[in-house]
C-alpha positions as CSV (number, residue, x, y, z in Angstrom):
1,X,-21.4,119.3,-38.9
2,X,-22.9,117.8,-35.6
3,X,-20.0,117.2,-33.3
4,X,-22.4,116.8,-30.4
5,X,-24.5,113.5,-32.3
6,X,-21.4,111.7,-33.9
7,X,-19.5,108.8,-32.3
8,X,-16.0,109.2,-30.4
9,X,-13.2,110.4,-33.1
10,X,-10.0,110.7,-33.1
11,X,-8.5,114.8,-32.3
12,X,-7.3,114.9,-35.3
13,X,-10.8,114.0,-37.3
14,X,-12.6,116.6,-34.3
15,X,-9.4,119.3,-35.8
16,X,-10.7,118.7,-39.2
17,X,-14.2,118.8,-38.4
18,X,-13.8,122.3,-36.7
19,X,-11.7,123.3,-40.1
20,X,-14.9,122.7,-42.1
21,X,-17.2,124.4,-39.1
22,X,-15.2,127.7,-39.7
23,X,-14.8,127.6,-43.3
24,X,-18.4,127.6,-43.7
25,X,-18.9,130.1,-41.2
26,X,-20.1,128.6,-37.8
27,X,-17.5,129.6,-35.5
28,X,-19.2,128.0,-32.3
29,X,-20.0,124.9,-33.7
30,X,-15.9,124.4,-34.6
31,X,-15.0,126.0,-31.2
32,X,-17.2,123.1,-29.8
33,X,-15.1,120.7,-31.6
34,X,-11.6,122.3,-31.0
35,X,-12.8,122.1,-27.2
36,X,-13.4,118.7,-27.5
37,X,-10.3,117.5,-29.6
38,X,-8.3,119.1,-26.6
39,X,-9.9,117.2,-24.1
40,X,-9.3,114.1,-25.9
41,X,-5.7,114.7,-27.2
42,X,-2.9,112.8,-25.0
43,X,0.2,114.8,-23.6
44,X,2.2,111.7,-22.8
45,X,4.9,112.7,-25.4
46,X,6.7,115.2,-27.1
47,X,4.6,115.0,-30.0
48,X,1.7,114.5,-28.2
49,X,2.3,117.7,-26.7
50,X,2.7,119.3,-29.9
51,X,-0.6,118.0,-31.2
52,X,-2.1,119.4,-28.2
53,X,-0.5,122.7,-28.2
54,X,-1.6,123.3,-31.6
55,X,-5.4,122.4,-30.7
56,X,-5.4,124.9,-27.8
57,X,-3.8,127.7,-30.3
58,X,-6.5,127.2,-33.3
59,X,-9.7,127.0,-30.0
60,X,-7.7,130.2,-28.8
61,X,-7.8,132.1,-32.1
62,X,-11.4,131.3,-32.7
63,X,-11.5,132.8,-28.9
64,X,-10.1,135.9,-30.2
65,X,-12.4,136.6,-32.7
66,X,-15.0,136.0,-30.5
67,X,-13.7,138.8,-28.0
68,X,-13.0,136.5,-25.5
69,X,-9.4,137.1,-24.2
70,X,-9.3,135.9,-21.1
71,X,-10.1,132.6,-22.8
72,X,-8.0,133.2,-25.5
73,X,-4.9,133.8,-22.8
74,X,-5.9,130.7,-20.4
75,X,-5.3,128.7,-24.0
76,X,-2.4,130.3,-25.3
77,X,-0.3,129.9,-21.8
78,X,-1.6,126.5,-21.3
79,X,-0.1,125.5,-25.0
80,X,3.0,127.4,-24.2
81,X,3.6,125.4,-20.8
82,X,3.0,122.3,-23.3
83,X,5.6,123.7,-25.6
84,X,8.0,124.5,-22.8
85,X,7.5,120.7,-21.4
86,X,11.2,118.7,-21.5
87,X,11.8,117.9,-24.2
88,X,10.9,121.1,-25.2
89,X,8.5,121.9,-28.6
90,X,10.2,123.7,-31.8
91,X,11.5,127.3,-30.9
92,X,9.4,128.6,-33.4
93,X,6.4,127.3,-31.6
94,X,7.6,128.8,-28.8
95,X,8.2,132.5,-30.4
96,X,4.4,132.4,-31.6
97,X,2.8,131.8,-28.4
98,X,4.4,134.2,-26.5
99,X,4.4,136.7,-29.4
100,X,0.3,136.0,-29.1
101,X,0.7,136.6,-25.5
102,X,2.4,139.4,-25.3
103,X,-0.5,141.0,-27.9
104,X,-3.3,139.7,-25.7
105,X,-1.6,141.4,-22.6
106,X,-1.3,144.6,-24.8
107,X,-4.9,144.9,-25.5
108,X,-5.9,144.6,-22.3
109,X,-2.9,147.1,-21.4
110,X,-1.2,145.4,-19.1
111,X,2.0,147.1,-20.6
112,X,5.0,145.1,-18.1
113,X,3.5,141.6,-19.1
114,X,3.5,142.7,-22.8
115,X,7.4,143.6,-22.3
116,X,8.4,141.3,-20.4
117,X,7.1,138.4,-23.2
118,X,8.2,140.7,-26.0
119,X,11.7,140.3,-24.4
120,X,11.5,136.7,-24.0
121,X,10.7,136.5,-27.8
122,X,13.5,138.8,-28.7
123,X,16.1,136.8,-27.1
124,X,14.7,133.3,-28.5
125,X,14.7,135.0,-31.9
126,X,18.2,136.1,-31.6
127,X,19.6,133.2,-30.5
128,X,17.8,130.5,-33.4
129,X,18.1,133.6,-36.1
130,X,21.0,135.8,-35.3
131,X,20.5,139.6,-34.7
132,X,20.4,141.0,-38.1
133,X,17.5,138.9,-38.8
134,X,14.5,140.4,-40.1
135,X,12.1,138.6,-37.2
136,X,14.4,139.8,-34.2
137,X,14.8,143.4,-35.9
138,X,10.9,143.5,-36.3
139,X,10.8,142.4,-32.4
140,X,13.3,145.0,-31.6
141,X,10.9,148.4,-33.1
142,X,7.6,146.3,-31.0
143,X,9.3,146.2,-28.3
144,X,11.0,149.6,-28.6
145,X,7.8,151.4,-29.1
146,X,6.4,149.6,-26.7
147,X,9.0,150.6,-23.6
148,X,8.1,154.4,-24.5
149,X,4.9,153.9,-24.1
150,X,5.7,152.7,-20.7
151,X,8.2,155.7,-20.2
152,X,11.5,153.5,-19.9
153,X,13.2,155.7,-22.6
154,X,16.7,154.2,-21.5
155,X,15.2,151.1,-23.1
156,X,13.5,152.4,-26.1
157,X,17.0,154.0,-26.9
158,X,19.2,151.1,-26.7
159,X,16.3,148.9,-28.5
160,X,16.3,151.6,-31.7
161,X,20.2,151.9,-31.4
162,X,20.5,147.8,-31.5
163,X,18.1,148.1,-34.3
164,X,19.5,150.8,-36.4
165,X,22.6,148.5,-36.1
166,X,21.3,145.9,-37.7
167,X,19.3,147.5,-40.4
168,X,22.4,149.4,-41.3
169,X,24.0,146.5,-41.7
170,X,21.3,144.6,-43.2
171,X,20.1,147.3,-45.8
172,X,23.1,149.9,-46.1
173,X,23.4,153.4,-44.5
174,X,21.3,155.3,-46.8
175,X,18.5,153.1,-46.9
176,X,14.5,154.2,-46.4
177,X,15.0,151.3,-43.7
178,X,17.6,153.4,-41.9
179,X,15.5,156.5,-42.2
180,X,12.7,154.7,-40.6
181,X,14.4,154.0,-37.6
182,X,16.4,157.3,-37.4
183,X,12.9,158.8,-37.0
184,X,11.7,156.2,-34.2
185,X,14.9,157.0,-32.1
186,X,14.6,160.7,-32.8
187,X,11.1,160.3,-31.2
188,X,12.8,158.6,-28.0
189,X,15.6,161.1,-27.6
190,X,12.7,164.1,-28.0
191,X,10.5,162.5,-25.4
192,X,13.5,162.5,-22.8
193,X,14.7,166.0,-23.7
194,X,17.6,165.1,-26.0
195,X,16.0,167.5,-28.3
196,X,19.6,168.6,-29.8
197,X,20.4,164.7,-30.8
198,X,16.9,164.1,-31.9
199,X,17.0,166.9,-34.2
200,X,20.2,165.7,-35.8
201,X,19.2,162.2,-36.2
202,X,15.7,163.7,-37.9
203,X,17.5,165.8,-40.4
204,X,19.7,162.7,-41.3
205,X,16.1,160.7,-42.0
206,X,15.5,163.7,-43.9
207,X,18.6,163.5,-46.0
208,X,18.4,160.4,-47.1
209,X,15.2,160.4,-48.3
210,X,15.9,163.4,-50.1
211,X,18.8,161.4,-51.6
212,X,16.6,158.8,-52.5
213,X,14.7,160.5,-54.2
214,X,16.7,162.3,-55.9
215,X,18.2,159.0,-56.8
216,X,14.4,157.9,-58.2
C-alpha cells in the first residue's frame, strides 16, 4: 500500500487506498493518502464539494485517533465551510460536522464554542426532523447538561422542560424515558436552589419507576 511510489490516481482510488491502509492497520500510511486525495479533489461544484468534504472528515477521524485535534478541527471546519458553500451540501452533512465540532471544542473545554455549535445543530435538527424527533431530543439533554456545566441554569431548565415535552409526548407520561429526564431537570432546579421543585419532580421519577415495576 505505497501511496508515495504509485502514479497519479484519481481521489476516489487514493479514498479507497486509505480504506485498505486502515483496515489492515497502518493509520499513517492511509492518513498519507486521505491528505493527498484532498489535495487533488476539485471544489468547482456542489458535488465536488461533497466529495471533498467527505475526504477531509475520514483524514480528520483518523486525526482523532491519533490525538491530534487541532488537526482534526482545522479539517472538520474546513469540510463544514465546503458543506455550507451555495448551494449548500445535505443538512445531514451539515448536523455531523458541527455535532463533531462541538465534541472537539468540548474536549479541549472550550465550553461556549461547544454550545454555541450544539445550538446550531439543535435548530437544523428541528427544522429537517421536527421537535419530537429522537435526534433533536438527544441534542436537547447534550446540550442541557452541557449549559449547567457552564452555570447558565436558565438554559439547562428550559432545554429539560422542552425535552420532557417531547418525550412525554413521544413515549407517554409514565414512561422510564420521562423519569429520565424528571431527574436531569431535578438536578438543574437543585443546583439553582429550587430545592422544593426539584424534590417534587425527583419523587415523581421515583413513582413512576416504582409503577413500572410494579407493572413488570
Amino acid at each position: 500500500c505505497d501511496g508515495a511510489s504509485a502514479p497519479a490516481v484519481s481521489p476516489e482510488a487514493l479514498r479507497q487506498q486509505a480504506a485498505v491502509c486502515r483496515a489492515e492497520g497502518r493509520p499513517d500510511e492511509a492518513a498519507s493518502l486521505l491528505a493527498e486525495a484532498v489535495r487533488a479533489q476539485p471544489t468547482a461544484n456542489r458535488d465536488q464539494r461533497t466529495a471533498a468534504a467527505d475526504l477531509r472528515r475520514e483524514l480528520a477521524s483518523l486525526r482523532v485517533a491519533g490525538d491530534d485535534l487541532a488537526g482534526a478541527e482545522k479539517l472538520y471546519r474546513e469540510a463544514l465551510a465546503l458543506l455550507e458553500t451555495a448551494p449548500r451540501g445535505s443538512d445531514e452533512a451539515i448536523i455531523n460536522l458541527r455535532t463533531q465540532l462541538a465534541g472537539l471544542c468540548y474536549r479541549q473545554s472550550r465550553l461556549d464554542e461547544a454550545a454555541e455549535f450544539y445550538r446550531s445543530v439543535l435548530a437544523l435538527e428541528v427544522s429537517t426532523l421536527g421537535e419530537t424527533h429522537p435526534d433533536p431530543l438527544g441534542t436537547m439533554s447534550i446540550l442541557g447538561g452541557l449549559e449547567l456545566k457552564r452555570g447558565e441554569f436558565n438554559e439547562a431548565e428550559a432545554l429539560f422542560r422542552r425535552q420532557l415535552a417531547g418525550v412525554r409526548k413521544v413515549h407517554g407520561a409514565e414512561k422510564r424515558e420521562t423519569a429520565s429526564v424528571l431527574d436531569n431537570l431535578a438536578d438543574v432546579l437543585s443546583r439553582a436552589g429550587q430545592n422544593a421543585e426539584a424534590a417534587r419532580l425527583r419523587d415523581e421519577a421515583k413513582r413512576i419507576r416504582h409503577k413500572l415495576c410494579d407493572e413488570c
